[in-house]
N, C-alpha and C positions, 0 to 999 in steps of 0.2 A: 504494500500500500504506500503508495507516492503524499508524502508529508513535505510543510515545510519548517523546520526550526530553527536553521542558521540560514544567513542568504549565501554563503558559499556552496553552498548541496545546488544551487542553480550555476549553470555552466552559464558562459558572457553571452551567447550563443539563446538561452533561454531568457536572458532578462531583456535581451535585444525583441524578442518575439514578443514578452508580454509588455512593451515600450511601445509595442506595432498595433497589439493589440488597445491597450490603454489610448493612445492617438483618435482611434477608430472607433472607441465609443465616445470620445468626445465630439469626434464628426459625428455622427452614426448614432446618437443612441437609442433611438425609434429598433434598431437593428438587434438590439439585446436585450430588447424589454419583456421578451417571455423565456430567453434562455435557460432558467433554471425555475421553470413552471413545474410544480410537483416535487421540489426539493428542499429542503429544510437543513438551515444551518444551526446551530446551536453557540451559543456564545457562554463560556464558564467564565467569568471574572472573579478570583480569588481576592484581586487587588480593584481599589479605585481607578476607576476611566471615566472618561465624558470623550474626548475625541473618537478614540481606539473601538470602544466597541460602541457607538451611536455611528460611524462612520463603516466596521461591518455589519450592520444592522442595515444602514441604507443601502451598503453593495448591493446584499443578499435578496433585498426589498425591490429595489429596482432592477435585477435582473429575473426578477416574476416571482422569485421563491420566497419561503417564509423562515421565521425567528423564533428558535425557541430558543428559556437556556435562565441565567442568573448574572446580577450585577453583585453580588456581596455575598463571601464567602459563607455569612454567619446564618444567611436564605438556603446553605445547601447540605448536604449529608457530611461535607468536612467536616464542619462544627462536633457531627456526630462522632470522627475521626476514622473515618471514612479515606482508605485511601486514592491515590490521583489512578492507580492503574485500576480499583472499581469503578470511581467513578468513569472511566473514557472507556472501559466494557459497558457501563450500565448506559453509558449516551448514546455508545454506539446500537441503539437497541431502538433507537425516537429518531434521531439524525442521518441526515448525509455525509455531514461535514462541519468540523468543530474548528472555533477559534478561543483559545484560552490564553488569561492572562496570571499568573502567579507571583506571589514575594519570594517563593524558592527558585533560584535557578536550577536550571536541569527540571523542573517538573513537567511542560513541553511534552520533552523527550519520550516521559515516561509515559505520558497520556498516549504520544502514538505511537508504541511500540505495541501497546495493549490493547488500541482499540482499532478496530475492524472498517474502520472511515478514515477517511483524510485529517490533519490532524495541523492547524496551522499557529504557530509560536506568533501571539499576540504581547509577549514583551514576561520573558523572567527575568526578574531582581533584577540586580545589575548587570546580565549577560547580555543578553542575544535583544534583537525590537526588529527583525527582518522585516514586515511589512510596511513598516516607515521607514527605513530603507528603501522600499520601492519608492513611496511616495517623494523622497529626496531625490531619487534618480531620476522621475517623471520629472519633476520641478528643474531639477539642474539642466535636464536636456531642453526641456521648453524654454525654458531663461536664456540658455548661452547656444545651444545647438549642440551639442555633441558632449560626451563622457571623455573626451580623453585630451591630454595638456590643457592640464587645470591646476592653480593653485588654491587649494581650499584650504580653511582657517578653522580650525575644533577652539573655541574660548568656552571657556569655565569649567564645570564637572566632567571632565576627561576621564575619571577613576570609575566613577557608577555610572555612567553616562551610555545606556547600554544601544543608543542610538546613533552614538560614534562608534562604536567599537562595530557595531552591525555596517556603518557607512564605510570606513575606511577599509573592514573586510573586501565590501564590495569593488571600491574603487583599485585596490591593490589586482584587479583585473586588467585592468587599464592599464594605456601607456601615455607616458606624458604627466603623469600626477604627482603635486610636491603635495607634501602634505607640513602646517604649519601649525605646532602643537602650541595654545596658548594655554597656562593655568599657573595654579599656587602648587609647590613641591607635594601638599599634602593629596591636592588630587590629579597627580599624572597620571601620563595612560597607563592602563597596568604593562604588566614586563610581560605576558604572551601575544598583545595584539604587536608590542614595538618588534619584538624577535621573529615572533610564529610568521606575523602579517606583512607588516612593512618591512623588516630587515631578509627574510626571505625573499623577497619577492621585487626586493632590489628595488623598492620605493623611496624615493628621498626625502629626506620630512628634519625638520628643525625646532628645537623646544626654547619656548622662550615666555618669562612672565608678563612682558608687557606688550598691551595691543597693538598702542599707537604705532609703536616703530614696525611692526610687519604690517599696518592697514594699507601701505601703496602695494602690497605684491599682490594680494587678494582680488581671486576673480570672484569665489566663493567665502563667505564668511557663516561659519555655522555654531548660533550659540546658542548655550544651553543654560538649562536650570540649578542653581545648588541644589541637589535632591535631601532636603530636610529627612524624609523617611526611610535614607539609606546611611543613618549615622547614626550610632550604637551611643556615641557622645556627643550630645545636642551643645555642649560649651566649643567644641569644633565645630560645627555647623553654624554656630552664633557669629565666632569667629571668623568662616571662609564666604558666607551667603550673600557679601555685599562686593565681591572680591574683581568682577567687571561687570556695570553698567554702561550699557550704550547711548549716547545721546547725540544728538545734531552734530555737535561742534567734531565728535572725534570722527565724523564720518566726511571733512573736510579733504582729508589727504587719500581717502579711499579712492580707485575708479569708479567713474560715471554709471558703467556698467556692470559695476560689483553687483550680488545678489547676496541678500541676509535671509538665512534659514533659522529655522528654531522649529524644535520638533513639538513646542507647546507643552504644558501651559508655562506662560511666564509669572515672573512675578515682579520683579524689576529690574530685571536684566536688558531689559530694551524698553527704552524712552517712548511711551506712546506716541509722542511727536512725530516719530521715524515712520508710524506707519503711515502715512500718508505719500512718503519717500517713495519716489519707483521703485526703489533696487530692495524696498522689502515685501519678499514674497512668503513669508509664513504664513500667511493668510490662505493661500493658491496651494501651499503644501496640503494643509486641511481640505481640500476639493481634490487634488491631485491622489490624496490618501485614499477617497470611495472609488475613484476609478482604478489606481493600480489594486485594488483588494478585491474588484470586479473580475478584471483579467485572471489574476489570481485564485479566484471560485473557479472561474469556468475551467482553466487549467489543470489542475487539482482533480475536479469532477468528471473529467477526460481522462485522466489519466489512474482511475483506479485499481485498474490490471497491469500496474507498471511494480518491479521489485523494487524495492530499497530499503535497505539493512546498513542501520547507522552503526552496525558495533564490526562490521569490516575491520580486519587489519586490528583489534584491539585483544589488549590481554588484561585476563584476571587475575589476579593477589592478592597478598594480604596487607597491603596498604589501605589508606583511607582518603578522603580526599580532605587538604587542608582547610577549606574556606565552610567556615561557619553557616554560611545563608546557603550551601547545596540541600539538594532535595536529599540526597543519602544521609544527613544528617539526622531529618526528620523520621524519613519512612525508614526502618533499620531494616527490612527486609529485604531491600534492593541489593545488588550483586555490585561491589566495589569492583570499576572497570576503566582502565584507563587505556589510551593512546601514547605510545615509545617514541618523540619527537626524533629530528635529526641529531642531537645533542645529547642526546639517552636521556632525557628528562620525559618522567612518566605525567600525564595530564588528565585530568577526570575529565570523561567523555558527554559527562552531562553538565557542567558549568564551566571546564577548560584550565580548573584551576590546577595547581602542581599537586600533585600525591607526599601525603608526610610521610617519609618512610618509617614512621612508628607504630609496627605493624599493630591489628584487629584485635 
């Protein structure tokens, strides 16, 4: 069963097709208004959304099919302690096609490995946000015309930010991509996406705290939120949350035809003033988001009879994995399984993070 949880499981080849497709419902959308007439999505929300899941709610709605499913964890059998692989057995029993969002990383994973339907990574913890990743990629190519020789700009939550780590995954396809890491020491990009992603893959990219001096190189600038709810220590979060605000004046030395992202919601990170600015397209990202999660259904719904086995190439042990917020920490029944990088460093296969080798 064809899932999708990370956006690298799409080849460039695939996201080029649903960019052709996404275009064409925006000509065309008389064209896909009964497409998925007699299908039912279900939406699990663990975590708060207003964008993410009101945005697959109207995909599913406008391409003819219907919404079942939960906004708040405490509305559903979890509460009961209920785990993620009965619940996406017991969905897959009502649905076609799930889109789930969690505070565990790795939880995704486990929903579609278990359940019998497509299975699509609507944003864990601080890992993976693949489908906003499309809607960046539809936005960036409408804005500038093409994905490739691009300087793009990550300011602020670079560490939990799991909407860069999902963007620069993708873009690490491409050729031609600098990539310009803005933040505070305390939240840089973790050390698998700079190694695994960028340094693999022979991407250039430069870290620096201050905006102003890299805002003339920037074709793209992509900012984000302090995430309050992914800090264990709310006296750090007090401390980093005011750490880059955007306003008029520092958007003086930008180009004309820079584009400003933000995967929403803001909180003051970007000066209301600015949206009125041509070059800020946050707003079009949100539209852009129900179309590429359109293309994305229909895809997905096509492609049922397709194999794919995320634990390829992976080995069992008696390691565990380090990062606190993975789903193996919770469910304790789950099989501790990681991935053998280049560097012989073992990696959990459901949040990416490094294995403590202190064993079980």
């Amino acid at each position: 069963m064809r899932s999708l949880i990370d956006i690298v499981e799409f080849s460039v080849e695939e996201l080029d097709e649903l960019l052709k497709v996404a275009c064409d419902i925006i000509d065309n959308p008389q064209k896909y208004s009964e497409k998925c007439k007699g299908k039912k999505l279900a939406t699990l929300f663990f975590e708060p959304s207003t964008r993410t899941r009101l945005s697959f709610e109207a995909a599913m709605l406008e391409l003819g099919g219907s919404v079942i499913g939960f906004s708040d964890a405490a509305n559903s059998s979890a509460s009961k302690g209920e785990s993620m692989a009965d619940t996406a057995k017991v969905i897959s029993c009502y649905a076609d096609i799930i889109a789930t969002r969690h505070p565990l990383e790795g939880a995704p994973l486990v929903a579609a490995v278990n359940a019998s339907i497509p299975v699509i990574n609507a944003g864990d913890g601080g890992h993976c946000h693949p489908t906003q990743t499309l809607a960046d990629l539809l936005t960036i190519y409408r804005e500038k015309g093409r994905l490739c020789d691009l300087t793009v700009g990550f300011c602020g939550d670079l560490k939990y930010g799991r909407t860069v780590h999902s963007l620069i995954s993708a873009l690490s396809r491409y050729t031609g991509i600098k990539i310009v890491l803005i933040s505070p020491d305390e939240l840089k990009l973790p050390d698998y996406i700079r190694e695994d992603v960028m340094e693999k893959n022979g991407m250039e990219y430069i870290e620096t705290r201050y905006l102003e001096e890299v805002m003339p190189q920037l074709d793209i600038l992509y900012m984000t939120r302090v995430q309050r709810e992914r800090f264990d220590d709310l006296d750090t979060y007090e401390r980093l949350k005011d750490s880059y605000i955007l306003t008029l004046d520092k958007l003086d030395t930008a180009k004309k035809d820079m584009a400003i992202l933000h995967p929403l919601p803001r909180v003051n990170e970007i000066s209301v003033k600015i949206d009125d600015d041509p070059r800020a397209c946050y707003f079009k990202q949100v539209r852009n988001g129900k179309i590429m999660r359109m293309a994305l259904i229909l895809k997905l719904l096509s492609e049922t009879d397709k194999h794919w086995d995320p634990f390829e190439d992976t080995v069992k042990n008696k390691y565990i994995c380090s990062n606190s917020k993975c789903i193996t920490t919770v469910e304790q029944e789950l099989e501790h399984i990681f991935k053998k990088n280049d560097d012989g460093i073992y990696r959990c296969i459901y949040c990416d993070s490094q294995a403590n080798k202190e064993e079980i």
